[in-house]
N, C-alpha and C positions, 0 to 999 in steps of 0.2 A: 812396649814392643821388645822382643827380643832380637839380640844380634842376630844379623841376617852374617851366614857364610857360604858359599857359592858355590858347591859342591858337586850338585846336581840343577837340573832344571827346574823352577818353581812357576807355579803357576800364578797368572797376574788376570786381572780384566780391566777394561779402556773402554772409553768411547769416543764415537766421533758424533759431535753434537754441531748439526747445521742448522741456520736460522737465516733467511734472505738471504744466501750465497755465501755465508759468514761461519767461520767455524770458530770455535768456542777453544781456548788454549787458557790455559795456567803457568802462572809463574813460580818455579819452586825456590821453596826456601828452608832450605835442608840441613842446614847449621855450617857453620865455618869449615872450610877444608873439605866439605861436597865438592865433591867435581860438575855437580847436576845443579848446585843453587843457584839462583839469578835465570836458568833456563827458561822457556815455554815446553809447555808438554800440552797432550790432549788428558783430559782426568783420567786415572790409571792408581793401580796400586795393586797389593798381592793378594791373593785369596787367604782369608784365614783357614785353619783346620777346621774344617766339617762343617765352613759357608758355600750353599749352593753358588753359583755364578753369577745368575741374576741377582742373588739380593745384594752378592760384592759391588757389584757395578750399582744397584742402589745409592748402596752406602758409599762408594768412594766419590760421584756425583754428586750427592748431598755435601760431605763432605770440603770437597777439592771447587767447590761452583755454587754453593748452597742454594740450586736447583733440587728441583724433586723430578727424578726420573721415571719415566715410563719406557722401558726398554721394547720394541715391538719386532728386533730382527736382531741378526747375526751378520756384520760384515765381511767376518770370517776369522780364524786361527792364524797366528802369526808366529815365526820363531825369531826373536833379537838377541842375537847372539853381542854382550858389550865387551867388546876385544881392547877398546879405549880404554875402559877403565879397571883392567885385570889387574890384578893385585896378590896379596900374600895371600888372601881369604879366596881366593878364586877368582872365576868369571863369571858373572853373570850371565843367565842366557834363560829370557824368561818366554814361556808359552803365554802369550794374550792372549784369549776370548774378548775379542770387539766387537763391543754394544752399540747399534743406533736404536733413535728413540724419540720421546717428545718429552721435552722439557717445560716447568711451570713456565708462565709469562715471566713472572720475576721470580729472583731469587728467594729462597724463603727461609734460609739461617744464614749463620753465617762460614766466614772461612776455616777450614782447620789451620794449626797453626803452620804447616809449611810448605802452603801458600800465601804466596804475597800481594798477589792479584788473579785477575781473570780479564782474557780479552778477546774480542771478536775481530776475524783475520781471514781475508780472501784465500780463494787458493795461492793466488802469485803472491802474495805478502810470506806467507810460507814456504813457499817455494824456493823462494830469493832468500831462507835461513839457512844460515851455514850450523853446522855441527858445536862451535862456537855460542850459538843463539838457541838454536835446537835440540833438545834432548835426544833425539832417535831420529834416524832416518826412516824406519819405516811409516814413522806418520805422514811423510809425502805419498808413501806408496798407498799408505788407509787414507787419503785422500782421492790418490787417482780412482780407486777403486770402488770407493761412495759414489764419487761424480760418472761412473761408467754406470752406476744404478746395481753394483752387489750387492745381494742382497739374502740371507738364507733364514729360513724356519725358524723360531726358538725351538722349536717341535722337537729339535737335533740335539739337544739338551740335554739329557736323559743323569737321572741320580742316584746313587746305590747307597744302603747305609747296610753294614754286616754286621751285626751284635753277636 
């Protein structure tokens, strides 16, 4: 991977993965001096160059949960502006596209390496997460917003490639 530096807004995709009233969070493990390691997050990560959205969210799911996804809606577009951890390289400030979906029964690889775990967590078990425990505050907000029943198209998707 190459150095990420913060210049502009990059594009990410996430999901919020529910199962019996239980959401599905990752524990990162980012290397020494991350300010993000030891966290919970919802699986997430950046789109590479000239990966559609869906197959990011495939692979970062597979990857970060070693679940196989089937992505079947769009929670919706989110902007996370990280003001916490601005720095010399910039701010962070990434556009999500959030995936809900159906997940294998079990897992069916394994973890990449910076996750440490995976665990399944009420709404109020995350709720009750400070900034401290929690990567992003907006995954309380992609929680209210699942549990309100948001829900949109993949349909909305739309891909261009200009040779």
């Amino acid at each position: 991977m190459s150095e990420r530096v913060y210049t502009q807004t990059f594009g990410a995709v996430a999901a919020m993965l529910e199962r019996d009233g239980k959401f599905l969070l990752v524990k990162e493990q980012l290397g020494e001096g991350n300010p993000d390691t030891g966290k919970w997050s919802h699986p997430a990560g950046w789109l590479e160059v000239g990966e559609l959205p869906i197959e990011g969210i495939i692979r970062e799911v597979k990857e970060e949960t070693g679940y196989d996804l089937t992505p079947t809606h769009l929670l919706g577009v989110y902007s996370n502006v990280r003001r916490d951890i601005s720095g010399p390289k910039g701010t962070p400030h990434a556009i999500k596209v959030v995936f809900v979906g159906k997940i294998s029964e079990q897992p069916t690889g394994a973890l990449n390496d910076d996750v440490s775990e995976n665990r399944w967590f009420t709404p109020e078990e995350i709720n009750a997460m400070d900034i401290d425990v929690l990567r992003t505050r907006d995954i309380k907000k992609m929680i209210r917003d699942y549990l309100a029943g948001t829900r949109y198209s993949l349909a909305i998707l739309t891909h261009t490639v200009q040779e």
